[in-house]
C-alpha positions in Angstrom: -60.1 -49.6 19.1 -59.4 -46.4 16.8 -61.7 -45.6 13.7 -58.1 -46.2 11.7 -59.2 -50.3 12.5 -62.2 -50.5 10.2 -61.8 -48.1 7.7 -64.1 -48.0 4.6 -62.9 -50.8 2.2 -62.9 -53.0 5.0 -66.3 -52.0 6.0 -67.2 -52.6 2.4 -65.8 -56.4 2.8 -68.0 -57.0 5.9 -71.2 -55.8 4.7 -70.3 -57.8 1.2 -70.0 -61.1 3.1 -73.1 -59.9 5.2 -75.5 -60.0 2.4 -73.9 -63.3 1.1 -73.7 -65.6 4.5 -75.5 -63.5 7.4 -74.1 -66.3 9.7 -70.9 -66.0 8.8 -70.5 -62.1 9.1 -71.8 -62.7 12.6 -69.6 -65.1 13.7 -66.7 -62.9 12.7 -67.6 -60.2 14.9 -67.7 -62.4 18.0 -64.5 -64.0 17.1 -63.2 -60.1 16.8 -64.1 -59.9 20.1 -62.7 -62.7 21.9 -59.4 -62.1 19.5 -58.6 -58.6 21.0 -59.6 -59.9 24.5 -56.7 -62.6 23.8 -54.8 -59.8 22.5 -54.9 -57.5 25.3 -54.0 -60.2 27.9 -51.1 -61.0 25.7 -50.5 -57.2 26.1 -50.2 -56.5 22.4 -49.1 -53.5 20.9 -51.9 -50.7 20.0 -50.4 -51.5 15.7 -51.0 -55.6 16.7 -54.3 -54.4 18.1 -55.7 -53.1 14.9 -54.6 -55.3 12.5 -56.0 -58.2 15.1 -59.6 -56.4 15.0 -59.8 -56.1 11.3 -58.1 -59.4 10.5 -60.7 -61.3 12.9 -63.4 -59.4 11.0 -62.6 -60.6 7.9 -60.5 -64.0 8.5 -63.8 -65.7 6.8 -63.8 -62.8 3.7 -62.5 -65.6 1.7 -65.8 -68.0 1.5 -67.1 -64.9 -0.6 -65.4 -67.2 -3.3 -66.4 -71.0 -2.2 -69.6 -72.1 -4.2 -73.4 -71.7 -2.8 -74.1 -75.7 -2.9 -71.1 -76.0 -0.6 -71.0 -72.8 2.1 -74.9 -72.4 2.2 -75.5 -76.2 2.8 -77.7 -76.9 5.7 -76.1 -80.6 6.4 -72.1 -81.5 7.1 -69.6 -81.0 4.5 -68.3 -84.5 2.4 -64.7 -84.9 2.0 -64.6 -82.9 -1.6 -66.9 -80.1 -0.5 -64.0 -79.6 2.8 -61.4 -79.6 0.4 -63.2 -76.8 -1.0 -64.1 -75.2 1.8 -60.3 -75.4 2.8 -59.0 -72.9 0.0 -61.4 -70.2 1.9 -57.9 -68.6 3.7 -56.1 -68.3 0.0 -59.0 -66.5 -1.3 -59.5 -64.4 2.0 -55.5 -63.4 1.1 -55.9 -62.7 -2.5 -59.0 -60.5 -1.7 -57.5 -58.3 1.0 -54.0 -57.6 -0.8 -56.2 -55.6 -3.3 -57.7 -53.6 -0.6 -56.2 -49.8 -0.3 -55.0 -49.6 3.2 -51.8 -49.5 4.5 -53.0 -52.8 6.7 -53.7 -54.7 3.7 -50.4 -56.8 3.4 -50.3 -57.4 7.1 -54.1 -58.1 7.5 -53.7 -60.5 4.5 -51.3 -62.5 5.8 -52.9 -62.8 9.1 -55.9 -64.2 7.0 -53.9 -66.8 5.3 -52.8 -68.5 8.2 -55.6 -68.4 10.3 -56.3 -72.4 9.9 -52.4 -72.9 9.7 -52.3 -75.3 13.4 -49.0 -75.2 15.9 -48.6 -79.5 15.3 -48.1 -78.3 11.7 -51.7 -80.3 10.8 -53.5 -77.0 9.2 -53.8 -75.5 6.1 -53.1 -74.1 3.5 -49.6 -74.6 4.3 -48.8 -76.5 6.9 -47.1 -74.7 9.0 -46.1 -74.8 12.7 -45.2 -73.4 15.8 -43.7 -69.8 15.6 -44.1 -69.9 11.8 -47.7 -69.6 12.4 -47.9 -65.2 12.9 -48.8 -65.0 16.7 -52.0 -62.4 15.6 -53.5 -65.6 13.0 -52.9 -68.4 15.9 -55.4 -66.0 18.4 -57.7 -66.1 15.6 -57.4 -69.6 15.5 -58.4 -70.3 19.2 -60.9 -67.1 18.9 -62.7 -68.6 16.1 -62.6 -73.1 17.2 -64.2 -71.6 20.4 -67.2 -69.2 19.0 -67.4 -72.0 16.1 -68.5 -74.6 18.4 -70.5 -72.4 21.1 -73.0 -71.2 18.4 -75.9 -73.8 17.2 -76.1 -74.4 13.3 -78.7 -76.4 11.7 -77.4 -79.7 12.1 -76.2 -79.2 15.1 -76.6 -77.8 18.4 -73.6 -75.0 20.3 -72.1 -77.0 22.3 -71.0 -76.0 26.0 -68.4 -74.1 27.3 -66.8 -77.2 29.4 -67.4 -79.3 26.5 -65.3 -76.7 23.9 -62.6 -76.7 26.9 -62.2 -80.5 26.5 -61.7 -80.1 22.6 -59.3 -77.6 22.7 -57.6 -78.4 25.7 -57.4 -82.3 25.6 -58.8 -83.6 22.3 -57.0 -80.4 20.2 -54.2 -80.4 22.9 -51.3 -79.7 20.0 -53.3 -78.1 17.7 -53.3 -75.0 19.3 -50.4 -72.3 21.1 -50.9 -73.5 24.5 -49.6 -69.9 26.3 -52.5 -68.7 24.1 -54.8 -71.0 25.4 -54.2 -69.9 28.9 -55.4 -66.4 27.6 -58.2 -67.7 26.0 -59.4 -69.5 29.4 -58.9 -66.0 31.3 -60.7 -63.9 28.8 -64.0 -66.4 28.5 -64.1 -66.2 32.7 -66.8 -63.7 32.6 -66.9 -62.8 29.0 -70.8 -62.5 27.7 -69.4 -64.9 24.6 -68.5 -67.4 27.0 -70.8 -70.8 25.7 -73.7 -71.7 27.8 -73.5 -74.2 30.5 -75.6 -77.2 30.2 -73.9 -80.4 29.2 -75.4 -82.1 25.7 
């Protein structure tokens, strides 16, 4: 990608979430990177390409504005504390449409919709299908599959046929399913791609 894709107050963003939730930050940059391998299969446009990269390396920006007790927590979220947790995309959209960059609006909106799911299930909207901005549903599949294939302390990463499964049978609406196919094609021999054992 160009220098245009991460310019300064977007760097500032990263290195702010950084200091707050170290996991976090990195779990954005490999999503980044399975995003614009999604993207370039799709053959996206070099624009599409750059707002992808800085959008996947920010889409968790808003949890700079969820609580401690809730995003530092070691165990599983309780119903109230996901409820919080859910209003992470609005906050990630309000934060980025102050940023000065001509990317701002799009890269906000990409942000926002990032949970959104194609069976209309997600948040904070609920919306569906093509409503859903093509660049926020690659996010979506870019960030389920790191999400799961990294351990966290109450649980361990789980494996890459085991991910599959979820997104492929368990998640089977939840998801754009031509993206899917991308998704499969980019993890082939991608160094992101989970580990093998079965749990």
């Amino acid at each position: 990608m160009n220098d245009l894709s991460l310019t300064n107050p977007f760097r500032s963003l990263i290195a702010a979430l950084e200091k707050r939730d170290e996991y976090t930050a990195c779990h954005d940059q490999r999503t980044k990177l399975i995003a614009l391998d999604i993207g370039e299969q799709c053959s996206l446009e070099a624009e599409e390409l750059t707002i992808l990269e800085i959008a996947a390396s920010v889409h968790d920006i808003g949890k700079i504005g969820i609580p401690d007790r809730i995003l530092l927590k070691p165990g599983r979220l309780d119903a109230e504390e996901w409820e919080v947790m859910k209003t992470h995309p609005e906050h990630g959209f309000l934060i980025l449409n102050t940023v000065e960059s001509p990317y701002a609006e799009s890269v906000a909106n990409v942000v926002r919709n990032h949970h959104e799911a194609f069976d209309g299930s997600g948040y904070p909207d609920g919306k569906h299908s093509e409503e859903i901005p093509v660049l926020s549903r690659i996010i979506a599949l870019a960030d389920c599959y790191d999400a799961m294939a990294t351990s966290r302390p109450y649980r361990p990463g789980k494996p890459h046929s085991f991910i599959m499964k979820v997104l492929h049978e368990d998640n089977e609406y939840k998801y754009d399913p031509y993206l899917r196919k991308k998704l499969v094609t980019c993890l082939e021999n991608s160094p992101l791609r989970a580990q093998q054992s079965e749990i």
